[in-house]
N, C-alpha and C positions, 0 to 999 in steps of 0.2 A: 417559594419553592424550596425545599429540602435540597442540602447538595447531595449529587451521587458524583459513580466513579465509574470511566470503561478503561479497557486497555487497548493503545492502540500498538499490533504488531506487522509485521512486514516480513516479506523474502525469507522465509524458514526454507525455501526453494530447496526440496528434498532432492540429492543428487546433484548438486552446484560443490561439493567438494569434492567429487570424485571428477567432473569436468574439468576443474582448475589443477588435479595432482598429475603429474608424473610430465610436467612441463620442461623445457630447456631453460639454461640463463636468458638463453636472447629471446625466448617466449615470456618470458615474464618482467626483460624489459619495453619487448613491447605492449603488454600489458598497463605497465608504469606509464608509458607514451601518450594511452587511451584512456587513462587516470581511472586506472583497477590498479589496488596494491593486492599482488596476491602472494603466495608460499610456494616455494619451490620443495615438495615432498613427493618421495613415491608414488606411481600409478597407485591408484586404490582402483576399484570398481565399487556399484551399489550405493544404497542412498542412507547406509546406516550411523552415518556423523551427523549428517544435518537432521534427520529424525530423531537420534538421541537429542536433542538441543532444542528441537520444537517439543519434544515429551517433558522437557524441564521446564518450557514456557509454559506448557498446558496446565502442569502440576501446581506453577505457581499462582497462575491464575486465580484455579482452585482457591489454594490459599489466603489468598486476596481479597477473594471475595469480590469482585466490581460489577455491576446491574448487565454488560454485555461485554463482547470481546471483539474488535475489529480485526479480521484478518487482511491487511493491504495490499495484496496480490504477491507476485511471483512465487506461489504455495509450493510448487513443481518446477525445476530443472527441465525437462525433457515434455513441451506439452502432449505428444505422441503415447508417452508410457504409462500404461495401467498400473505398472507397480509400484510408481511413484505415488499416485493419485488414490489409490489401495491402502498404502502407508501413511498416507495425511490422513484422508476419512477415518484411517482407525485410531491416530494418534487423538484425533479429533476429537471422537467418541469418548474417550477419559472424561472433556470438560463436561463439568457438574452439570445435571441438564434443566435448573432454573437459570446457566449461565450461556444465553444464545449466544451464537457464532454468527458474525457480520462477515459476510464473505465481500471482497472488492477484487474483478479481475488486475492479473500484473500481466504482461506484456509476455510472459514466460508460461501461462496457464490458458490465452486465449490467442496470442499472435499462433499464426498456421507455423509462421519458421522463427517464432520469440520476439517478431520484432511488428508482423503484418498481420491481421485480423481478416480475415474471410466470411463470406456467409457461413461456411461450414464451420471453423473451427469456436464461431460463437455459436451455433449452435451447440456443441459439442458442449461447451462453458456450463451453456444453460442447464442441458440435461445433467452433469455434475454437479452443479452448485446453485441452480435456482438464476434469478435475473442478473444482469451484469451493468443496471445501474438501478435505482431508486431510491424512497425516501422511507424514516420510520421517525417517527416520535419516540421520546423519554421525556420525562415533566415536560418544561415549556419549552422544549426547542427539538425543531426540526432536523434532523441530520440526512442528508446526503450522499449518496451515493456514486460518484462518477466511475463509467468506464472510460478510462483516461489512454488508452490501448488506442482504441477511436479514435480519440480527438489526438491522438499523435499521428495515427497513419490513417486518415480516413477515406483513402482512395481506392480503395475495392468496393466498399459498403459506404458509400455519401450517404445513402437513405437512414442507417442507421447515428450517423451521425448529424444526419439533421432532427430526426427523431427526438437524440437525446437535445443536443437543445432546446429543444422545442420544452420535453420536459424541464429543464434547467430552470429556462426562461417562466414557464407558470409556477415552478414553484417559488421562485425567488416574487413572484409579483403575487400570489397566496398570502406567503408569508410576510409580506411589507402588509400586507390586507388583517393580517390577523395581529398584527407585532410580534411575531413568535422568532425567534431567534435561530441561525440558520448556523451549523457547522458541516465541514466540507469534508469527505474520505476521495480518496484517488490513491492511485498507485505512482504514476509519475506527479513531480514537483510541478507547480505552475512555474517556480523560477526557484533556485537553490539558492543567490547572494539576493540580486538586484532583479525589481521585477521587468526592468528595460535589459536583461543579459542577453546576448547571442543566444541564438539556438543549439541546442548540441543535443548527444542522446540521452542525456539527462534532464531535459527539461520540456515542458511541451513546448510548441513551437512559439514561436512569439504574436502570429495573426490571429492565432486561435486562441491565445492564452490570454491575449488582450481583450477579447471577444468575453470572459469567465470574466477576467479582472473589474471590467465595465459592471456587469452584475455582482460582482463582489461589493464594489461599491455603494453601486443603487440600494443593496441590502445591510449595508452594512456589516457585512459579515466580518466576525474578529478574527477566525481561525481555520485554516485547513492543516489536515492531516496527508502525509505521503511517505512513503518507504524509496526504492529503484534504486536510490542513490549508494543503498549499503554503509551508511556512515549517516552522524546527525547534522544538520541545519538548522539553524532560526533566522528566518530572515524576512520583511517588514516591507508591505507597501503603504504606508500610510500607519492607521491603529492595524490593518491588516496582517496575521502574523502566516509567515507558513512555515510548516514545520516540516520538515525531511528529519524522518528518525530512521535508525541504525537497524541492519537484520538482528532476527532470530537465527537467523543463521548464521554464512559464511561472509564474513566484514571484508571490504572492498577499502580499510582506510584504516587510521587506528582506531577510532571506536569499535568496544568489544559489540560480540553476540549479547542480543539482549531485547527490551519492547518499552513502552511505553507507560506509565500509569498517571492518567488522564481527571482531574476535576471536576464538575462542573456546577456552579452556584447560582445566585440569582442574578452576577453584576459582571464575574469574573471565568476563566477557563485556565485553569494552571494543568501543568505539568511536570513531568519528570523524566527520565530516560534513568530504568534501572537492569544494570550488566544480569547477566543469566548466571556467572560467578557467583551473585547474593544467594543462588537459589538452589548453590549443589549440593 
C-alpha cells in the first residue's frame, strides 16, 4: 500500500474563548484546581477567536494536501446555538471538496448540558452532521469512529450504547477476519498517562474503557486518536498508543492552538502535532 496522510483536529469549539474571558482571579484559580489553565482577559462576547483559528486550520489543511480531515468533536461551545454551528459549517465549507470532513461527536456538540447525551440532543447531532459513530476505509485499514459522549455517560440512552458496542465488537471481529488494520477516532481519551488511571472528566471511565481496551487488544490495534483534553498526550498500553492531541482552538495547558498531521504506511502510523503559529 502507498503511504497517505489525514489530519487529525480537535475542540476548534467555536465560542469556548468568549466563555472562559471576563473571569475573576479566584475563577481561574478554580479553574487551575480542575486542571483548565485558562487567561484572565476581558468579557468578550461571540465566537469570533476561535473561528478565526479553525479558518487557519482549514486553509492549512488545504495546503497540505492530506486524503481526509478528522474533526474530534467539541466543534461548538454552546450545543444549544445556531450561530455557532452556522459558523463551523461555513468555515467548513472553505476545505477543498476532494478533501472529506470526518466529523466525531465531542461532548460539547451532542451532550444536551456538554456533558449528558439524550435521545434528543443526538438526534439533533445527527441531523447536523450525519452518524455519531462509524466506520470508513482508506487503502488497507479500517478506521473508526466512536461516539465516546456515550460511552462516558450512557445513562439516559443505554440502548444506544449498547448498540454502539455491538458495532464495535463486529467490526473489530471483521477486521481480525479480513487482517485489515484498525485505527481509532473518539473525542474523549480512553486514558491520558496510564491505561489503569482513575477516572476523572477527562477520561472515559475505567469499566467501560477496559471493556474498548479488551478489544483493542484482541485486534491489535496500534493507535487511537482523541482531542477533550485541550493539550497533547502520548501514552501506551502495551504496543498500544493513545494519543490525546491539543485544540484548534482555546488550549487548556501550554500546548499551543494547533492539529495534527497523521501518516499512514504499510508497517508504521507516525505523527506530528503542528502549532497554527506555522500557518499565519
Amino acid at each position: 500500500m502507498a503511504g497517505f496522510s489525514f489530519i487529525f483536529m480537535a475542540d476548534c469549539q467555536l465560542g469556548a474563548y468568549a466563555t472562559f474571558s471576563g473571569l475573576t482571579e479566584s475563577q481561574v484559580a478554580e479553574l487551575a484546581d480542575r486542571d483548565m489553565r485558562v487567561w484572565q482577559v476581558p468579557e468578550v462576547e461571540g465566537h469570533e477567536w476561535d473561528a478565526a483559528r479553525y479558518a487557519t486550520a482549514i486553509a492549512a489543511a488545504n495546503s497540505l494536501r492530506p486524503e481526509f480531515v478528522v474533526m474530534g468533536g467539541d466543534m461548538i461551545d454552546d450545543p444549544g446555538s445556531e450561530a455557532q454551528l452556522h459558523a463551523l459549517l461555513r468555515i467548513t465549507a472553505g476545505l477543498d471538496d476532494d478533501i472529506p470532513m470526518r466529523w466525531v461527536p465531542g461532548n460539547h456538540d451532542i451532550g444536551a448540558d456538554t456533558v449528558v447525551p439524550t435521545r434528543h440532543s443526538i438526534d439533533k447531532y445527527r441531523e447536523a452532521f450525519g452518524p455519531d459513530y462509524y466506520g470508513f476505509d482508506y487503502g488497507d485499514v479500517r478506521f473508526l469512529v466512536l461516539n465516546t459522549v456515550v460511552i462516558d455517560y450512557p445513562y439516559e440512552v443505554p440502548d444506544e450504547f449498547d448498540d454502539q458496542m455491538t458495532f464495535l465488537e463486529e467490526e473489530v471481529e471483521q477486521a481480525i477476519a479480513r487482517q485489515q488494520r484498525i485505527v481509532l477516532f473518539g473525542h474523549h481519551p480512553l486514558f491520558i498517562r496510564r491505561p489503569d488511571e482513575a477516572d476523572t472528566y477527562w477520561n472515559l471511565p475505567r469499566q467501560r474503557r477496559q471493556r474498548i481496551l479488551d478489544l483493542v487488544r484482541r485486534a491489535a490495534i496500534s493507535h487511537a486518536f482523541a482531542g477533550h483534553w485541550h493539550r497533547n498526550s502520548i501514552a501506551f498500553d502495551g504496543s498500544f498508543e493513545m494519543v490525546t492531541s491539543g485544540p484548534v482552538g482555546y488550549p487548556l495547558g501550554v500546548d499551543p492552538s494547533g492539529f495534527r498531521s497523521v501518516f499512514v504506511d504499510d508497517t508504521s502510523v507516525a505523527h506530528r502535532y503542528l502549532p497554527l503559529d506555522d500557518f499565519a
